[in-house]
C-alpha positions in Angstrom: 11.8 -23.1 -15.6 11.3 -25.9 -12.9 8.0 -26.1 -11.1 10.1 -27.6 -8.3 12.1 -24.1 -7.4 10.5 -21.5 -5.5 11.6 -18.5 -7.3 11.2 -16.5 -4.2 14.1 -18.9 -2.1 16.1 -19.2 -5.1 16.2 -15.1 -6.3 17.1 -13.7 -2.4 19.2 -16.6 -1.1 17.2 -18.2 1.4 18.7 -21.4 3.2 17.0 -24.3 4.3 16.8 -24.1 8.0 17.6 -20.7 7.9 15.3 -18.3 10.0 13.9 -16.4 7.0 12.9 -20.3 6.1 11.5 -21.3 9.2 9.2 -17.5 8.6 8.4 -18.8 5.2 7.3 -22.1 6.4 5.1 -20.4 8.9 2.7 -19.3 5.8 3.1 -22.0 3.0 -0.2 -20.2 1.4 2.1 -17.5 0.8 4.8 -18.9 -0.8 2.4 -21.3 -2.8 1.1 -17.9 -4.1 3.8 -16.6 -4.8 5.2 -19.6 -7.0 1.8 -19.9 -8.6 1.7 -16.6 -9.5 5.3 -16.8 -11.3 4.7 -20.5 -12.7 1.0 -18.7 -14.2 3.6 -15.9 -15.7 6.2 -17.7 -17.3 5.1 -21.6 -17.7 1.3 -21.3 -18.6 -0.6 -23.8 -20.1 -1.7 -21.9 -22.5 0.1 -18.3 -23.5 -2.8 -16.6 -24.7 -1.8 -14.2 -27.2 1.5 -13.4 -25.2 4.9 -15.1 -26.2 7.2 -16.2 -23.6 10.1 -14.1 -24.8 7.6 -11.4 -24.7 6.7 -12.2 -20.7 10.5 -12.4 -20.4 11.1 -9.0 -21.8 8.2 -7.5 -19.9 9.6 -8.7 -16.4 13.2 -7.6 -17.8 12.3 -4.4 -18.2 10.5 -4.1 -14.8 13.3 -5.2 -13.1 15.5 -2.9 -15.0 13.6 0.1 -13.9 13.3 -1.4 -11.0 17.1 -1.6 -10.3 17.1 -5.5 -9.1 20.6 -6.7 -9.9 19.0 -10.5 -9.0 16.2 -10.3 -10.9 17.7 -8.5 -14.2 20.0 -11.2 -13.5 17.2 -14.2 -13.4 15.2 -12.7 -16.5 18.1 -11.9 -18.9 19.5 -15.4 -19.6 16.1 -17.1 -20.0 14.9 -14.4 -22.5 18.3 -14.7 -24.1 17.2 -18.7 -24.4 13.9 -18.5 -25.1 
């Protein structure tokens, strides 16, 4: 998982220059949360107690019962590699 992506830009699409960017670049605290967040998730420091493959297959099954095509599609092949 690169540090570099924003997960959020990268899972719906979002262009640079597009107008949902320019909104996004309105609140970077936002999107800075929001990476965090994911980055604190799925490429801790430490794991405590919690596998990756087991984060993976948490956030699998959320998006599966969530219905999200693009995130069942974004969790499935990294817990299939992890």
């Amino acid at each position: 998982m690169s540090k570099n992506t924003d997960i959020i830009d990268q899972l719906v699409g979002i262009q640079p220059g597009s107008t949902v960017a320019e909104l996004r670049a309105r609140r970077p605290d936002v999107t800075l949360y929001a990476q965090s967040s994911y980055e604190t998730l799925f490429a801790p420091a430490d794991f405590a107690g919690l596998t990756l493959g087991e984060r993976l297959l948490a956030a699998l099954r959320v998006a599966a019962l969530e219905a999200s095509q693009p995130l069942i599609a974004h969790y499935r092949p990294l817990l299939l590699h992890s």
